[in-house]
C-alpha positions as CSV (number, residue, x, y, z in Angstrom):
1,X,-30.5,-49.2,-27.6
2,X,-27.6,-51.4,-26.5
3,X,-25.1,-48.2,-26.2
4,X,-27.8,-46.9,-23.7
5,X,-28.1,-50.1,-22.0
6,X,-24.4,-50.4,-21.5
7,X,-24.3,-46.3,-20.4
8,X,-27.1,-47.1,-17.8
9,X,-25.7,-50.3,-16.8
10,X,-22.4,-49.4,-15.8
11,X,-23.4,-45.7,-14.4
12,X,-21.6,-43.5,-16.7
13,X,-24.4,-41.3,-17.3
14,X,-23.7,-39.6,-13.7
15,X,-19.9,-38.9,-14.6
16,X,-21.4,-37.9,-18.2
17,X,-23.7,-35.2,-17.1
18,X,-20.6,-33.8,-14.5
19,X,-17.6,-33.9,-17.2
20,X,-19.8,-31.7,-19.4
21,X,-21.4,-29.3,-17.0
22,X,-17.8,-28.8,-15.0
23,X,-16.6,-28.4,-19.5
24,X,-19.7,-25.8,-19.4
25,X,-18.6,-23.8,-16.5
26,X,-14.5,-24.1,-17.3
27,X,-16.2,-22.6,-21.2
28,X,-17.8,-19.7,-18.9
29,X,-15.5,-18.9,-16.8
30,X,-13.2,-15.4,-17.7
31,X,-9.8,-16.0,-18.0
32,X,-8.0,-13.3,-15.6
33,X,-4.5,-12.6,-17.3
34,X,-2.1,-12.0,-14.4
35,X,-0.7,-9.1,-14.6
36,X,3.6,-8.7,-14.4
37,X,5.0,-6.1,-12.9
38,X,8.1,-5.0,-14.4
39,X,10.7,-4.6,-11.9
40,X,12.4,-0.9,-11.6
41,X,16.0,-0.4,-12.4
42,X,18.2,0.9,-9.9
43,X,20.6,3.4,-10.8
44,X,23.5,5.2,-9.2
45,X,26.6,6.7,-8.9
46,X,30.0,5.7,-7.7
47,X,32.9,7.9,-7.3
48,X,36.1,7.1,-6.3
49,X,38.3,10.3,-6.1
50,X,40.7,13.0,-3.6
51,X,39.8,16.3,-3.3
52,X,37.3,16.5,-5.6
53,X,34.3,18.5,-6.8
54,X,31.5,16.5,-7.9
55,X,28.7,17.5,-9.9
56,X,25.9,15.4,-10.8
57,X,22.2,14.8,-12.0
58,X,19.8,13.6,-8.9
59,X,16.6,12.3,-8.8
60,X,14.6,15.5,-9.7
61,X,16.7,16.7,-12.8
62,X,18.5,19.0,-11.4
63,X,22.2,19.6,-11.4
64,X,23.9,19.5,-7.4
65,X,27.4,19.7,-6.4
66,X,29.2,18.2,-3.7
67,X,33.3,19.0,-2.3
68,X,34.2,15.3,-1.7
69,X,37.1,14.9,0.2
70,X,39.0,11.4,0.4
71,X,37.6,7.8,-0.7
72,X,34.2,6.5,-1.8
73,X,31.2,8.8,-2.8
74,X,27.7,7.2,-3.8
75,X,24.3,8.3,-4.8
76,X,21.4,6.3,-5.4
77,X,18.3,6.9,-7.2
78,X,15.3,5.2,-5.4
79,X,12.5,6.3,-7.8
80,X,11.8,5.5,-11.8
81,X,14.1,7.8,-13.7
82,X,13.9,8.5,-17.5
83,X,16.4,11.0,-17.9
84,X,19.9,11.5,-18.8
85,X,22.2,11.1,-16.0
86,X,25.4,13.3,-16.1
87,X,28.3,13.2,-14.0
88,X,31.4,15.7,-13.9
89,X,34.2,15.2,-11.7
90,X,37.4,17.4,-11.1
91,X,40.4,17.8,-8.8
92,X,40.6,21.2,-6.5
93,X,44.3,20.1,-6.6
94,X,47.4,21.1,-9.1
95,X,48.7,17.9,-9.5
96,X,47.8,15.0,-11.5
97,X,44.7,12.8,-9.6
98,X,43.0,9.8,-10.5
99,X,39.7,9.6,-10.8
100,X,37.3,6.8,-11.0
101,X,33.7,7.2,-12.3
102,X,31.1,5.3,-12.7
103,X,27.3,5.0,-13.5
104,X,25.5,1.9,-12.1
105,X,22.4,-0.1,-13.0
106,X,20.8,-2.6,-11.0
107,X,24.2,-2.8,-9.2
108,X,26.2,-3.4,-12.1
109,X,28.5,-0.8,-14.0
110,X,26.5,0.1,-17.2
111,X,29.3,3.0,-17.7
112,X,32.7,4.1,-16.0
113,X,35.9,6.0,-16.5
114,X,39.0,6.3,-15.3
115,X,40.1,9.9,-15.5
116,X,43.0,12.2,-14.2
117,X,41.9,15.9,-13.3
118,X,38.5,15.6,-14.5
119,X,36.2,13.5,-16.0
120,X,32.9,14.0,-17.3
121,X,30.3,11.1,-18.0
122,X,27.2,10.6,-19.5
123,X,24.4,8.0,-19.9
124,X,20.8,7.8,-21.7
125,X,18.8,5.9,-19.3
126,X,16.2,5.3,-22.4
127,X,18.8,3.8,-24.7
128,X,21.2,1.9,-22.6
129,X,23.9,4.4,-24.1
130,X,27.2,6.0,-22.1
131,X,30.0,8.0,-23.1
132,X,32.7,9.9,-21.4
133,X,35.5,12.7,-22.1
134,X,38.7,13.3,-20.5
135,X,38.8,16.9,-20.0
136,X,42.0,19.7,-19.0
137,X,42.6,20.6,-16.2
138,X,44.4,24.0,-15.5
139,X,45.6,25.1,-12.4
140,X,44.2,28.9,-11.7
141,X,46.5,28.8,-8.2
142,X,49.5,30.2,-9.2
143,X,51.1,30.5,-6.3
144,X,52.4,26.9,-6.3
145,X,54.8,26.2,-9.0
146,X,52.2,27.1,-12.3
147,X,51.7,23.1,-12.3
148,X,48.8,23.2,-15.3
149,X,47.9,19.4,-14.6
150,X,46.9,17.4,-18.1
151,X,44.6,17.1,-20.8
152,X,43.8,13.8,-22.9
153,X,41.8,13.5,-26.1
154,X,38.2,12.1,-26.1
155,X,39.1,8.0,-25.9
156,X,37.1,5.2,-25.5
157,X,35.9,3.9,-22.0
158,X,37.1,1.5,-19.8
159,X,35.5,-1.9,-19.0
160,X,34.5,-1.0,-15.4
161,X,33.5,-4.7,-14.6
162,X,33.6,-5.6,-10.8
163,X,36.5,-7.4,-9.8
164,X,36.7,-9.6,-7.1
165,X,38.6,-7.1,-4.6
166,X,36.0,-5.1,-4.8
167,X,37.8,-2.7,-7.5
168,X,36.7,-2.1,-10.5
169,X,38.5,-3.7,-14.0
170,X,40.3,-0.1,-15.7
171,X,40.9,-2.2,-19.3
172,X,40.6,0.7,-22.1
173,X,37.7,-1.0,-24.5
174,X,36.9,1.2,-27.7
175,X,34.0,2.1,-28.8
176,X,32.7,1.2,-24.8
177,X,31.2,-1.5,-23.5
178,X,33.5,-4.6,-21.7
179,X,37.0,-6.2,-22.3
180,X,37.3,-9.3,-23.5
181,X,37.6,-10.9,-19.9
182,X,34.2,-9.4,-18.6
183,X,31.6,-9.8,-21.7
Protein backbone atom coordinates (compact mmCIF):
# COMPACT_ATOMS: atom_id res chain seq x y z
CA UNK A 1 0.00 0.00 0.00
CA UNK A 2 2.88 2.51 0.46
CA UNK A 3 3.76 2.46 -3.41
CA UNK A 4 0.01 3.44 -3.92
CA UNK A 5 0.20 6.03 -1.24
CA UNK A 6 3.30 7.59 -2.71
CA UNK A 7 1.51 7.23 -6.54
CA UNK A 8 -1.58 9.07 -5.14
CA UNK A 9 0.27 11.44 -3.16
CA UNK A 10 2.37 12.98 -5.54
CA UNK A 11 -0.26 12.76 -8.59
CA UNK A 12 1.49 10.40 -10.94
CA UNK A 13 -1.49 8.36 -11.54
CA UNK A 14 -2.89 11.20 -14.01
CA UNK A 15 0.53 11.23 -16.13
CA UNK A 16 0.35 7.24 -15.62
CA UNK A 17 -3.01 6.72 -17.20
CA UNK A 18 -1.87 9.44 -20.35
CA UNK A 19 1.80 7.83 -20.99
CA UNK A 20 0.04 4.55 -21.57
CA UNK A 21 -3.06 5.47 -23.50
CA UNK A 22 -0.94 8.06 -25.85
CA UNK A 23 1.69 4.29 -25.89
CA UNK A 24 -1.82 2.64 -26.86
CA UNK A 25 -2.65 4.88 -29.58
CA UNK A 26 1.18 5.44 -30.94
CA UNK A 27 0.74 0.95 -30.80
CA UNK A 28 -2.49 1.56 -33.10
CA UNK A 29 -1.63 3.87 -35.24
CA UNK A 30 -0.49 2.53 -39.13
CA UNK A 31 2.79 3.40 -39.98
CA UNK A 32 2.40 5.20 -43.62
CA UNK A 33 5.89 4.45 -45.46
CA UNK A 34 6.59 7.54 -47.56
CA UNK A 35 6.91 6.72 -50.73
CA UNK A 36 10.32 7.95 -52.93
CA UNK A 37 10.03 8.84 -56.13
CA UNK A 38 12.91 7.96 -58.17
CA UNK A 39 14.06 10.90 -60.13
CA UNK A 40 14.15 10.40 -64.20
CA UNK A 41 17.30 10.55 -65.98
CA UNK A 42 17.78 12.93 -68.57
CA UNK A 43 19.36 12.01 -71.67
CA UNK A 44 20.58 13.63 -74.79
CA UNK A 45 22.59 14.32 -77.55
CA UNK A 46 25.45 16.67 -78.36
CA UNK A 47 26.94 17.09 -81.67
CA UNK A 48 29.60 19.23 -82.54
CA UNK A 49 30.35 18.93 -86.36
CA UNK A 50 30.50 20.96 -90.23
CA UNK A 51 28.42 19.87 -92.84
CA UNK A 52 27.18 16.98 -91.41
CA UNK A 53 24.43 14.47 -91.67
CA UNK A 54 23.16 13.29 -88.53
CA UNK A 55 21.16 10.34 -87.78
CA UNK A 56 19.85 9.46 -84.52
CA UNK A 57 17.34 7.53 -82.20
CA UNK A 58 14.50 10.05 -80.66
CA UNK A 59 12.17 9.66 -78.16
CA UNK A 60 9.75 7.23 -79.89
CA UNK A 61 12.36 4.64 -81.30
CA UNK A 62 12.57 5.68 -84.34
CA UNK A 63 15.50 6.56 -86.53
CA UNK A 64 15.37 10.65 -87.96
CA UNK A 65 17.95 12.48 -89.88
CA UNK A 66 18.92 15.93 -89.78
CA UNK A 67 21.61 18.01 -92.49
CA UNK A 68 23.42 20.08 -89.76
CA UNK A 69 25.28 22.68 -91.05
CA UNK A 70 28.03 24.61 -88.85
CA UNK A 71 28.46 24.40 -84.86
CA UNK A 72 26.42 22.91 -82.05
CA UNK A 73 23.43 20.42 -82.51
CA UNK A 74 21.34 19.04 -79.45
CA UNK A 75 18.52 16.83 -78.77
CA UNK A 76 17.00 16.16 -75.59
CA UNK A 77 14.78 13.40 -74.45
CA UNK A 78 12.10 14.79 -72.01
CA UNK A 79 10.29 11.42 -71.27
CA UNK A 80 11.50 7.87 -69.53
CA UNK A 81 13.43 6.08 -72.16
CA UNK A 82 14.54 2.36 -72.01
CA UNK A 83 16.06 1.90 -75.18
CA UNK A 84 19.20 1.88 -77.01
CA UNK A 85 20.23 5.20 -78.14
CA UNK A 86 22.18 5.23 -81.50
CA UNK A 87 23.84 8.03 -83.05
CA UNK A 88 25.64 8.15 -86.61
CA UNK A 89 27.33 11.11 -87.81
CA UNK A 90 29.06 11.83 -91.26
CA UNK A 91 30.68 14.60 -93.34
CA UNK A 92 28.76 15.59 -96.88
CA UNK A 93 32.29 16.93 -97.45
CA UNK A 94 35.57 15.20 -99.27
CA UNK A 95 38.01 16.25 -96.89
CA UNK A 96 39.00 15.18 -93.60
CA UNK A 97 36.37 16.74 -90.65
CA UNK A 98 36.25 16.41 -87.08
CA UNK A 99 33.64 15.35 -85.45
CA UNK A 100 32.53 15.38 -81.92
CA UNK A 101 29.85 13.07 -80.39
CA UNK A 102 28.46 12.63 -77.52
CA UNK A 103 25.59 10.87 -75.50
CA UNK A 104 24.53 12.64 -72.26
CA UNK A 105 23.00 11.67 -68.95
CA UNK A 106 21.68 13.86 -66.50
CA UNK A 107 23.93 16.56 -68.10
CA UNK A 108 26.96 14.66 -67.82
CA UNK A 109 28.80 12.69 -70.80
CA UNK A 110 28.07 9.03 -70.16
CA UNK A 111 29.72 8.36 -73.78
CA UNK A 112 31.54 10.54 -76.61
CA UNK A 113 33.82 10.30 -79.53
CA UNK A 114 35.89 12.22 -81.37
CA UNK A 115 35.67 11.13 -84.97
CA UNK A 116 36.88 12.28 -88.56
CA UNK A 117 34.35 11.56 -91.45
CA UNK A 118 32.02 9.65 -89.52
CA UNK A 119 31.34 8.34 -86.33
CA UNK A 120 28.83 6.04 -85.15
CA UNK A 121 27.89 5.68 -81.28
CA UNK A 122 25.96 3.63 -79.24
CA UNK A 123 24.61 3.37 -75.66
CA UNK A 124 22.32 0.76 -73.62
CA UNK A 125 20.30 3.00 -71.46
CA UNK A 126 19.57 -0.31 -69.22
CA UNK A 127 23.16 -1.19 -68.63
CA UNK A 128 25.03 2.08 -68.45
CA UNK A 129 27.10 0.62 -71.51
CA UNK A 130 28.61 2.81 -74.69
CA UNK A 131 30.65 1.97 -77.50
CA UNK A 132 31.73 3.70 -80.63
CA UNK A 133 33.46 2.93 -84.18
CA UNK A 134 35.33 5.05 -86.40
CA UNK A 135 33.93 4.36 -89.77
CA UNK A 136 35.37 5.16 -93.77
CA UNK A 137 34.45 7.64 -95.33
CA UNK A 138 34.61 7.65 -99.29
CA UNK A 139 34.01 10.41 -101.35
CA UNK A 140 31.31 9.38 -104.22
CA UNK A 141 31.91 13.20 -105.75
CA UNK A 142 34.35 12.67 -108.13
CA UNK A 143 34.54 15.62 -109.61
CA UNK A 144 36.82 17.17 -107.06
CA UNK A 145 40.20 15.62 -106.95
CA UNK A 146 38.94 11.68 -106.05
CA UNK A 147 39.83 12.84 -102.27
CA UNK A 148 38.52 9.29 -100.49
CA UNK A 149 38.76 10.98 -96.87
CA UNK A 150 40.01 8.16 -94.10
CA UNK A 151 39.22 5.21 -92.27
CA UNK A 152 40.45 4.15 -88.64
CA UNK A 153 40.15 0.81 -86.91
CA UNK A 154 37.46 0.31 -84.04
CA UNK A 155 39.57 2.09 -80.92
CA UNK A 156 38.60 2.81 -77.65
CA UNK A 157 36.66 6.05 -76.63
CA UNK A 158 37.70 9.17 -75.48
CA UNK A 159 37.16 10.61 -71.92
CA UNK A 160 34.53 13.21 -72.91
CA UNK A 161 34.60 14.94 -69.47
CA UNK A 162 33.55 18.63 -69.44
CA UNK A 163 36.24 20.98 -69.25
CA UNK A 164 36.03 24.22 -67.94
CA UNK A 165 35.85 26.17 -71.46
CA UNK A 166 33.01 24.58 -72.02
CA UNK A 167 34.87 21.89 -74.42
CA UNK A 168 34.90 18.65 -73.95
CA UNK A 169 38.27 16.53 -72.63
CA UNK A 170 39.32 14.26 -76.19
CA UNK A 171 41.95 11.89 -73.98
CA UNK A 172 41.82 8.38 -75.87
CA UNK A 173 40.91 5.93 -72.65
CA UNK A 174 40.74 2.08 -73.65
CA UNK A 175 38.29 0.04 -72.96
CA UNK A 176 35.95 3.55 -72.34
CA UNK A 177 35.07 5.16 -69.53
CA UNK A 178 37.40 8.54 -68.16
CA UNK A 179 41.14 9.48 -68.21
CA UNK A 180 42.97 9.52 -65.34
CA UNK A 181 42.30 13.40 -64.75
CA UNK A 182 38.33 13.08 -64.86
CA UNK A 183 37.52 9.74 -62.78
Amino acid sequence: MRFKNLIEAKGLTKYLFLFATLLTLNACSKNQEAIIEQPMDEFSYEVECSSCEITYTDKSNSTKTVKHTEGKWEYGFDQKISFELKLSIKTVLAYKKTINAYILKNKETVYGDVGYNQTDITYDTQRDLGYGVYGAYKNTDSGNGGNNGGSTKPTSSVCGAKNKSGGYCKRVVAGGGRCWQHR
